[in-house]
DOGUKOL-829454 format. One record per residue (C-alpha): residue in one letter; x, y negated, z negated; residue number from 0. Coordinates in pm, 1 decimal. Example, Ala and Ser with C-alpha at 12.3 -4.5 7.8 and 13.67 -1.06 7.14 Angstrom:
@residuo: a	u: 1230.0	v: 450.0	w: -780.0	num: 0;
@residuo: s	u: 1367.0	v: 106.0	w: -714.0	num: 1;
//
This chain:
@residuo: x	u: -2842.0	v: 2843.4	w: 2332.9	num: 0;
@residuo: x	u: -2526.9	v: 3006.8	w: 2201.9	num: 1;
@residuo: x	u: -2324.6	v: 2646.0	w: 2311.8	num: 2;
@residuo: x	u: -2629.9	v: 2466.4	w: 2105.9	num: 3;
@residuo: x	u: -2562.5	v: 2668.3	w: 1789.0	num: 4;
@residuo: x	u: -2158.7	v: 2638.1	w: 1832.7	num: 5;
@residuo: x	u: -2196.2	v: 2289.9	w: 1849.5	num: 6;
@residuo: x	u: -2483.6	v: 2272.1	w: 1542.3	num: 7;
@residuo: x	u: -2142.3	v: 2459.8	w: 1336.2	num: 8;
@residuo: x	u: -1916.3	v: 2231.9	w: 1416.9	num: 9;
@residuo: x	u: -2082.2	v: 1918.0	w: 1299.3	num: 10;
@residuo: x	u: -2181.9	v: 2107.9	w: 992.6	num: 11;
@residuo: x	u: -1797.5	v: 2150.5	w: 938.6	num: 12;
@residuo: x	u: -1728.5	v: 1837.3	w: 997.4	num: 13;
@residuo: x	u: -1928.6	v: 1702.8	w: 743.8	num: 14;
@residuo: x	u: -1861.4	v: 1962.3	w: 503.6	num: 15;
@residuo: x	u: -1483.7	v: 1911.3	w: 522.4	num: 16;
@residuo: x	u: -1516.7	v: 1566.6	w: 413.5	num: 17;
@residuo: x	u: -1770.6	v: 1452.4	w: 122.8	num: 18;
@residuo: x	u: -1493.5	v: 1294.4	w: -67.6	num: 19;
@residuo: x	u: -1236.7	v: 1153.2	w: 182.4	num: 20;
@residuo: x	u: -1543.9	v: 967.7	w: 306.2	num: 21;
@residuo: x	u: -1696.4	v: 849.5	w: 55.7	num: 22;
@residuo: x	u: -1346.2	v: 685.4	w: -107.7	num: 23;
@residuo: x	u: -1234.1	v: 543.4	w: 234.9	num: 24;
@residuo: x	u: -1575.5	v: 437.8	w: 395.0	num: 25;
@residuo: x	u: -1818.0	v: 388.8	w: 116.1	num: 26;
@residuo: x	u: -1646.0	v: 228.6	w: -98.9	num: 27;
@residuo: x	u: -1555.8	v: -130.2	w: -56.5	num: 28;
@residuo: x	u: -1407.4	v: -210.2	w: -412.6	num: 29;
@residuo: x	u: -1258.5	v: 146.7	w: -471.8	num: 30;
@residuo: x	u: -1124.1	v: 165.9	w: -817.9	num: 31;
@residuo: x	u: -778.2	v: 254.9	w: -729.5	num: 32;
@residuo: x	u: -608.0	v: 113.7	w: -417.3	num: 33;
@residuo: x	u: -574.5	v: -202.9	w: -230.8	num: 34;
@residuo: x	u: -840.0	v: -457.5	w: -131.1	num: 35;
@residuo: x	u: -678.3	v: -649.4	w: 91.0	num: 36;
@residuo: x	u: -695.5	v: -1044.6	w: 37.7	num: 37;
@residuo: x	u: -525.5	v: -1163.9	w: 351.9	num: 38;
@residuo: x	u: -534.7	v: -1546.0	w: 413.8	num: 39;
@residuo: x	u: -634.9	v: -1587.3	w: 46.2	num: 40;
@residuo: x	u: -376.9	v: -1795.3	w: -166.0	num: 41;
@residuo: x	u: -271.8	v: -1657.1	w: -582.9	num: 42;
@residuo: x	u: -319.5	v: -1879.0	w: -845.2	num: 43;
@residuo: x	u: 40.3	v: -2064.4	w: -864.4	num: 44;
@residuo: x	u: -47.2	v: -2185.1	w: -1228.7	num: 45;
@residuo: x	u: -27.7	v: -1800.6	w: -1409.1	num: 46;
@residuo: x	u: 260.6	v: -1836.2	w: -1647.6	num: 47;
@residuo: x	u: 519.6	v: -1526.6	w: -1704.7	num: 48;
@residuo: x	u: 804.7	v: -1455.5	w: -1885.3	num: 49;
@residuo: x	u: 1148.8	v: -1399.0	w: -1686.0	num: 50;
@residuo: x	u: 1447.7	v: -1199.1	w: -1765.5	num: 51;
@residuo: x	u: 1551.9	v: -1428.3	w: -1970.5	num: 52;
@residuo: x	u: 1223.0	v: -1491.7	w: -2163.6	num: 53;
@residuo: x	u: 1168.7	v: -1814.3	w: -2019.3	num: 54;
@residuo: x	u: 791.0	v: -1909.6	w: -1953.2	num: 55;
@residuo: x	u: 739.2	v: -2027.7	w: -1574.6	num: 56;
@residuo: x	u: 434.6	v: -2080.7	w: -1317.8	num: 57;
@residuo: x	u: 475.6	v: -1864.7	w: -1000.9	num: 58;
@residuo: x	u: 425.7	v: -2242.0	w: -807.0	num: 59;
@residuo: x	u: 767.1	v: -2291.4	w: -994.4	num: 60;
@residuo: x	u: 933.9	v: -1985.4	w: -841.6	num: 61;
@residuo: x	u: 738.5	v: -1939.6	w: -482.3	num: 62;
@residuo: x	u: 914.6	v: -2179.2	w: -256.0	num: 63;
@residuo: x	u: 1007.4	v: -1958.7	w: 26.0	num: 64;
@residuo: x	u: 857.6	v: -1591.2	w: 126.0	num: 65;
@residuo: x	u: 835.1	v: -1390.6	w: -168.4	num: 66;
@residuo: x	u: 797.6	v: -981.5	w: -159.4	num: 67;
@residuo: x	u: 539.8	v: -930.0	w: -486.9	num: 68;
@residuo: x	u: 597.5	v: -633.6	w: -630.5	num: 69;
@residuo: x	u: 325.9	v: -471.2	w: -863.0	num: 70;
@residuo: x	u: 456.7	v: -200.1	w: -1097.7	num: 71;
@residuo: x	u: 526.2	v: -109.4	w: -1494.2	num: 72;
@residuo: x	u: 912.7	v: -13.6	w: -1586.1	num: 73;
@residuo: x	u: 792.6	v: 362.8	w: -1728.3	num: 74;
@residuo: x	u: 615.7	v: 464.1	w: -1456.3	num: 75;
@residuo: x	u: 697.9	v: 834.2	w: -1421.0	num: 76;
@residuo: x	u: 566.6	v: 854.6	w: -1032.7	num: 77;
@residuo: x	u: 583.3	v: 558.4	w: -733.3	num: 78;
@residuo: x	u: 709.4	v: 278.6	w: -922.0	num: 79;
@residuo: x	u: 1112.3	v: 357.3	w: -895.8	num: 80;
@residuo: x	u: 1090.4	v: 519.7	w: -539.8	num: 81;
@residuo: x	u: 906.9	v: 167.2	w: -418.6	num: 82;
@residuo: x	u: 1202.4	v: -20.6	w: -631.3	num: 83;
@residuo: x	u: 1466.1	v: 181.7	w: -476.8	num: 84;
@residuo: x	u: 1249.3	v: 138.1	w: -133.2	num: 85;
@residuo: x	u: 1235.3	v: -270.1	w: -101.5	num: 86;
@residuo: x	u: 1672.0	v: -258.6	w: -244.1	num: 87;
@residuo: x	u: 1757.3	v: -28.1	w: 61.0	num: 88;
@residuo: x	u: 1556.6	v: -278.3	w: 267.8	num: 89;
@residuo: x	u: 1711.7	v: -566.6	w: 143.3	num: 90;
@residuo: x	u: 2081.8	v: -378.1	w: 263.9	num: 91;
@residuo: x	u: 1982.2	v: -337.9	w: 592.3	num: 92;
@residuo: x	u: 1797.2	v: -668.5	w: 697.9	num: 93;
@residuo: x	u: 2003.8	v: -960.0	w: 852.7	num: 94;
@residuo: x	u: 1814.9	v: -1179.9	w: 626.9	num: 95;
@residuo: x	u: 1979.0	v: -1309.5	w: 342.7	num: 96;
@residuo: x	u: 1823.5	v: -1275.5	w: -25.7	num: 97;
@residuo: x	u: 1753.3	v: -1548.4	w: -259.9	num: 98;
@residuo: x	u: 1816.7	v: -1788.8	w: 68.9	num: 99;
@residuo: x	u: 1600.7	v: -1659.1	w: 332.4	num: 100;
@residuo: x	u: 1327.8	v: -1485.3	w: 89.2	num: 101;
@residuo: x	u: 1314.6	v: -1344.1	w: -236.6	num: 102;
@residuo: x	u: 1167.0	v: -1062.9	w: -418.0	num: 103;
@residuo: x	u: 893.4	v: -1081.8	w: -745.5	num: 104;
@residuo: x	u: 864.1	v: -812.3	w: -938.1	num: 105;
@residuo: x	u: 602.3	v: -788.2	w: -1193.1	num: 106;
@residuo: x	u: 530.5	v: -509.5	w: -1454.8	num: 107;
@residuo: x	u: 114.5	v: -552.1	w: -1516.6	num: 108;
@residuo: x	u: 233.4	v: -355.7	w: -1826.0	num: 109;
@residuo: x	u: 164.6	v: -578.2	w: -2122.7	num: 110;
@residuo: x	u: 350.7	v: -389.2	w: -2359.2	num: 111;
@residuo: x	u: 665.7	v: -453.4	w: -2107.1	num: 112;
@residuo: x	u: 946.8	v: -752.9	w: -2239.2	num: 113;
@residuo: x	u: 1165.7	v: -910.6	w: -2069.3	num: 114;
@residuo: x	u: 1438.8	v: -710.0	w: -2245.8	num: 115;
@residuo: x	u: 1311.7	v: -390.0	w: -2051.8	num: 116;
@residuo: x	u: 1285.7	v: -584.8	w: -1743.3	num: 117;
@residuo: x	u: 1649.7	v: -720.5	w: -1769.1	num: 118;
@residuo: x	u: 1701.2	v: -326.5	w: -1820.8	num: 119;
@residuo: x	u: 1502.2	v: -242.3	w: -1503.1	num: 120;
@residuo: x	u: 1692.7	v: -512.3	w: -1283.6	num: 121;
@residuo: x	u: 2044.3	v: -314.8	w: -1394.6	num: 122;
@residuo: x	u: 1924.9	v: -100.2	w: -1143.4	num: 123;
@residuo: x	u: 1936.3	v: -359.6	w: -828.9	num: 124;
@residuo: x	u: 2255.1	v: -505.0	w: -968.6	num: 125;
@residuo: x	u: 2421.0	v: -177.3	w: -944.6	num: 126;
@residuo: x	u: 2363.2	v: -194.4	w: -510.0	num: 127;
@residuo: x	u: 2379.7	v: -569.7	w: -413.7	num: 128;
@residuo: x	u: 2658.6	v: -823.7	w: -515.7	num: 129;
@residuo: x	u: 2589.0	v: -1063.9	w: -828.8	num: 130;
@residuo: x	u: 2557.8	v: -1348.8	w: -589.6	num: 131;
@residuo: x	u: 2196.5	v: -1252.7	w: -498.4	num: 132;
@residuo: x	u: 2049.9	v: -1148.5	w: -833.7	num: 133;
@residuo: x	u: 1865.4	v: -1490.8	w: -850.3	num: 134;
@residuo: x	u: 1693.9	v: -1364.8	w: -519.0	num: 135;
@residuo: x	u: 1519.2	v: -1066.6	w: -724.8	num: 136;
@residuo: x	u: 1341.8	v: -1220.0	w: -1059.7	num: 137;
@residuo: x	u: 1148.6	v: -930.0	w: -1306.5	num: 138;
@residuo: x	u: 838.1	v: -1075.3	w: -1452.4	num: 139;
@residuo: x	u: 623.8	v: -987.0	w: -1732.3	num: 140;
@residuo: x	u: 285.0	v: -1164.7	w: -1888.0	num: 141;
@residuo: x	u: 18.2	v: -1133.3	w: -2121.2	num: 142;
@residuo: x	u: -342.8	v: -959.8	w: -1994.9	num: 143;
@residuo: x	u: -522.3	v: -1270.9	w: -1892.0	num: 144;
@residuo: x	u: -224.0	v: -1402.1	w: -1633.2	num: 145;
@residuo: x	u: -156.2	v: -985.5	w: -1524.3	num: 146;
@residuo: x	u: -549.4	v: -930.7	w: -1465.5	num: 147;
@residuo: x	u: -523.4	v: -1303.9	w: -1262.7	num: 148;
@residuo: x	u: -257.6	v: -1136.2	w: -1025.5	num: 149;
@residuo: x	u: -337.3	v: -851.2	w: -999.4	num: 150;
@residuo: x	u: -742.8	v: -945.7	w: -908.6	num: 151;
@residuo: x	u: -593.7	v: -1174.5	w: -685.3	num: 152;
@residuo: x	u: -370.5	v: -943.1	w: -454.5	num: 153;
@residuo: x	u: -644.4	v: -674.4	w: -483.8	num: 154;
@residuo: x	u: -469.0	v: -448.1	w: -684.9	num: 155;
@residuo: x	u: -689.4	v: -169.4	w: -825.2	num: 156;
@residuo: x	u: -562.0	v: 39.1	w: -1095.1	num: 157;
@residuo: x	u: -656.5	v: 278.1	w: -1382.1	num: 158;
@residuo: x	u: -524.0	v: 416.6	w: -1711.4	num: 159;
@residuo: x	u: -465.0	v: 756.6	w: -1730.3	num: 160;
@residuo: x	u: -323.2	v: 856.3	w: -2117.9	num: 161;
@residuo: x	u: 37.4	v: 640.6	w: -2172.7	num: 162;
@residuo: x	u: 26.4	v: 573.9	w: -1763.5	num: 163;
@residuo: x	u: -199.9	v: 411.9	w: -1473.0	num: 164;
@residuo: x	u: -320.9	v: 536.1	w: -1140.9	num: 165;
@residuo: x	u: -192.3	v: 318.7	w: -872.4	num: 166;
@residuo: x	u: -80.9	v: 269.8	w: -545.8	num: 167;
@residuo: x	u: 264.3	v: 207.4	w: -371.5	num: 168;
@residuo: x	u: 215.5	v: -137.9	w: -188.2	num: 169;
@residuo: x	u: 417.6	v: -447.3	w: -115.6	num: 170;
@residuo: x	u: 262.4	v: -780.6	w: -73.3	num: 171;
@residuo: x	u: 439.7	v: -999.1	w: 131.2	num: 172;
@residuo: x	u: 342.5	v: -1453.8	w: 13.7	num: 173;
@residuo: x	u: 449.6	v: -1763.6	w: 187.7	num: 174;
@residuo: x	u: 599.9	v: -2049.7	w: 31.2	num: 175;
@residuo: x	u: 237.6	v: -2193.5	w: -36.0	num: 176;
@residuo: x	u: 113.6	v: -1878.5	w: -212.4	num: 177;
@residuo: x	u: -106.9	v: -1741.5	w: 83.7	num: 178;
@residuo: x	u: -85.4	v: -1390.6	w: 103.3	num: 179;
@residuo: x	u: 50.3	v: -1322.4	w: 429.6	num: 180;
@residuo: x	u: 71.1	v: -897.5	w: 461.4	num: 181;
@residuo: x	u: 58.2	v: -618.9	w: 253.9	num: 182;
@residuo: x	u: 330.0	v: -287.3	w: 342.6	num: 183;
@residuo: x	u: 242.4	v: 46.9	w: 217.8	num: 184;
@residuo: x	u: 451.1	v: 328.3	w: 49.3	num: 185;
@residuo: x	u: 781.3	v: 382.6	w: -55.6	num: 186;
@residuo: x	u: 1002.9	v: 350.3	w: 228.2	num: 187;
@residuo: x	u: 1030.4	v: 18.2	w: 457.2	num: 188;
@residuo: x	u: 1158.0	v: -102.0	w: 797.7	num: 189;
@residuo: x	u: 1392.2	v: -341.2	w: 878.4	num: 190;
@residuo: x	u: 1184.7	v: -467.0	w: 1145.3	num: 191;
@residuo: x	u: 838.2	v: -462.3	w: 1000.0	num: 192;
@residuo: x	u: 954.1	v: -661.0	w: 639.7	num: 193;
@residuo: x	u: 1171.1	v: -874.2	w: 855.1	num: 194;
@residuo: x	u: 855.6	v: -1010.1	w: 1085.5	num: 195;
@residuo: x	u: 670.8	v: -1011.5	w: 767.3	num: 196;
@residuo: x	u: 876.0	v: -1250.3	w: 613.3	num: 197;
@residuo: x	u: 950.9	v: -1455.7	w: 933.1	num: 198;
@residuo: x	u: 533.7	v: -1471.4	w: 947.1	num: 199;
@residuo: x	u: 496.0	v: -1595.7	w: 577.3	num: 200;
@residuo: x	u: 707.4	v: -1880.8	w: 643.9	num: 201;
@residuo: x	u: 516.1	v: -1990.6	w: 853.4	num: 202;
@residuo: x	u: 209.6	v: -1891.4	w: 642.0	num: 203;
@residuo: x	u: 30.4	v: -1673.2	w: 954.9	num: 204;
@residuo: x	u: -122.5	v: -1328.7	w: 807.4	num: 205;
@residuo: x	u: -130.2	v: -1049.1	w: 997.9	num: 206;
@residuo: x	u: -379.8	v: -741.2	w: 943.4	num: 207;
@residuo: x	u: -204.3	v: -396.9	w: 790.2	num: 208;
@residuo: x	u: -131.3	v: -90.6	w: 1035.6	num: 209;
@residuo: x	u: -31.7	v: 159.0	w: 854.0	num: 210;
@residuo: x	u: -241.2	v: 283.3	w: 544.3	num: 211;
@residuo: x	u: -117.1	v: 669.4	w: 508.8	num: 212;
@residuo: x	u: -39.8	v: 627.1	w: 137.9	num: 213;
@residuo: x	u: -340.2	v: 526.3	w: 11.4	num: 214;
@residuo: x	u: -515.2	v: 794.5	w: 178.9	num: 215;
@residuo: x	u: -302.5	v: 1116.7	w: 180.5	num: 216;
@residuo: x	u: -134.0	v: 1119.2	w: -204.1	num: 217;
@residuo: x	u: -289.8	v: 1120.4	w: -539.2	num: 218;
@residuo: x	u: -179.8	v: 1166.2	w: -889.7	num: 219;
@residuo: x	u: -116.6	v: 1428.6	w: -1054.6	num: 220;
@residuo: x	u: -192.6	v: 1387.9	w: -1427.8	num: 221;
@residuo: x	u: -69.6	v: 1680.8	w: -1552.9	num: 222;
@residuo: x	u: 288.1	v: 1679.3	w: -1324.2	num: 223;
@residuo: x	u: 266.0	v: 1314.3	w: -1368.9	num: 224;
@residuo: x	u: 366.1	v: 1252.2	w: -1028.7	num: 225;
@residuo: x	u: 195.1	v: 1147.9	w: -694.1	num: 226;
@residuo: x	u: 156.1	v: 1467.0	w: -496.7	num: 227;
@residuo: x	u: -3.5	v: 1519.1	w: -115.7	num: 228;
@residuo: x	u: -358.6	v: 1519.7	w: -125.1	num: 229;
@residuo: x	u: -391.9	v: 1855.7	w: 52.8	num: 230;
@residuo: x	u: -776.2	v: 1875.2	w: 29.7	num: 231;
@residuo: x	u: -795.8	v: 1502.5	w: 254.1	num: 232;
@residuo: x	u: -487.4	v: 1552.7	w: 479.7	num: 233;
@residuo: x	u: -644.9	v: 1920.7	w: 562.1	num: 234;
@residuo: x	u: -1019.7	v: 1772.4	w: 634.3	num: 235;
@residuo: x	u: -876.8	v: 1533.1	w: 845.8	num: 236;
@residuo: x	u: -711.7	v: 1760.0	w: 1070.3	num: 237;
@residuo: x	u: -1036.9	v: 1974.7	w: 1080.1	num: 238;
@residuo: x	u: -1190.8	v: 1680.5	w: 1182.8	num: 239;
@residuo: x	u: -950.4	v: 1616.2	w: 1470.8	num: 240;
@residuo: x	u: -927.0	v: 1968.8	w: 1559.4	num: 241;
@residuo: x	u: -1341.5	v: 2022.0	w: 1586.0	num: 242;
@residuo: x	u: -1357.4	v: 1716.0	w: 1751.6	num: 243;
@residuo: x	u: -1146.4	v: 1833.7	w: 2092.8	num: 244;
@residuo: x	u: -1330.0	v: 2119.8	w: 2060.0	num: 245;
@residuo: x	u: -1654.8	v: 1969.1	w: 2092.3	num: 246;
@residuo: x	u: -1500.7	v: 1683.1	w: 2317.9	num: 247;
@residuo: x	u: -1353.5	v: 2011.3	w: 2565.5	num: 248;
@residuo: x	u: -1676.2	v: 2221.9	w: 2542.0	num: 249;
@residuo: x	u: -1853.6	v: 1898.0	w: 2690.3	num: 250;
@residuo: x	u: -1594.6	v: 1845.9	w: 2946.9	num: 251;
@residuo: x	u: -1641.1	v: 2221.0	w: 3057.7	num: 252;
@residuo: x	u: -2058.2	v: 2206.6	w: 3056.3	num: 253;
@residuo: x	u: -1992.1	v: 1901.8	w: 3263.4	num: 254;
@residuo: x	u: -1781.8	v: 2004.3	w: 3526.6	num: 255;
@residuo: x	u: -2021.7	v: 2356.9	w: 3566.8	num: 256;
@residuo: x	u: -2301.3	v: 2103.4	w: 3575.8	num: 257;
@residuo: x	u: -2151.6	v: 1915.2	w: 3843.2	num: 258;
@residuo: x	u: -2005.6	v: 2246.7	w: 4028.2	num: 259;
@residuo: x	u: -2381.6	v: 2374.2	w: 4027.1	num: 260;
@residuo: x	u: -2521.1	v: 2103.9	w: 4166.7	num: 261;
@residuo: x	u: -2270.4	v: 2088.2	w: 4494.8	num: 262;
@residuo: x	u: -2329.5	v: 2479.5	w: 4565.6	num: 263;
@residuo: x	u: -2694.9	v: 2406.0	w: 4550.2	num: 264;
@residuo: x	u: -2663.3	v: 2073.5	w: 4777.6	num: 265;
@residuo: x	u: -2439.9	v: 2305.0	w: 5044.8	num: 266;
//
């Protein structure tokens, strides 16, 4: 009885712990802030933007090899510079070579953003990589219609909150056709993994995500206006684990007596 009632708590923890972490990562197929991931699907090529140098172009006009598509707006107070800084340190340490091999698109989905403040914003990759390769890293901005196109089309899910917007920290990795080929979360990137993700969008095969953390452990704080660790998720998740080897053990143990019991009674 007493193993009964332990195990009756423990599943009443469980699902206690975790109303909200379930509901946003389970329930919720379109969540309003995140990624839906569009793998295999292919962006319109024919949205027009403005480039540093205010000249209106298609993306069909500038995808011709694998492109790293960067969503972000050039005030962003939180994950916007970190993921910037992120995708230049990665671009240092692969053996691929920019603006030959693959090239990087960033796009503010700002629409108050110019191409004056993105020619601003790019100062900042000129400043770690050689002039030869600035070509391989273009800054984009667009009206709404051509943003909410691109940004509906990558599965980008984002919200205003006051003068900024609720987003996440992603990378989506196109091949020269415009299929999306992979999408890389956070701030920080591997040689290895953007390497094989570019190698895999030129030859337009898209591979499923692993790793997800981001989405799932940080939200923003308005009032810091910063991304913080979602302590309330990241501490029902390890309740979760924790209760589950319990109950996983306690079965184990009932088990083996079960089993012991029945030899003593057979000898």
């Amino acid at each position: 009885m007493k193993k009964i009632l332990l195990l009756s708590g423990l599943l009443l923890l469980i699902f206690a712990a975790v109303p909200d972490s379930r509901a946003q990562v389970y329930d919720s197929k379109e969540p309003e802030i995140g990624i839906v991931e569009h793998l295999g699907d292919t962006i319109p090529l024919n949205l027009m933007f403005n480039n540093e140098k205010g000249d209106n172009i298609a993306l069909g006009d500038l995808i011709n090899k694998p492109t790293i598509l960067t969503l972000v707006y050039f005030d962003c107070p939180g994950l916007c510079s970190p993921l910037l800084d992120g995708v230049s340190d990665v671009i240092e340490k692969m053996d691929l070579e920019l603006g030959k091999d693959y090239q990087v698109l960033t796009i503010s989905f700002n629409t108050q953003d110019t191409p004056e403040r993105a020619v601003e914003k790019k100062q900042n990759f000129l400043k770690k990589h050689s002039l030869e390769h600035a070509g391989g890293w273009i800054y984009l901005t667009g009206d709404s219609a051509n943003i909410r196109q691109i940004v509906d089309a990558v599965g980008f899910k984002y919200k205003k909150a006051g003068n900024d917007w609720i987003h996440a920290a992603v990378i989506t990795v196109i091949s020269p056709k415009g299929m999306i080929t992979r999408y890389l979360y956070g701030t920080t990137f591997l040689p290895f993994d953007v390497k094989m993700a570019v190698v895999e969008a030129q030859k337009g095969i898209p591979r499923p995500t692993i790793n997800r953390l981001l989405e799932f452990c940080y939200s923003y704080d308005p009032s810091g206006r910063r991304y913080v660790l979602d302590v309330t998720k990241v501490s029902a998740t390890v309740i979760i684990f924790l209760a589950l080897i319990l109950l996983i053990t306690l079965m184990v143990r009932r088990k083996g007596k079960k089993t012991n019991s029945a030899n003593e009674n057979k000898q």
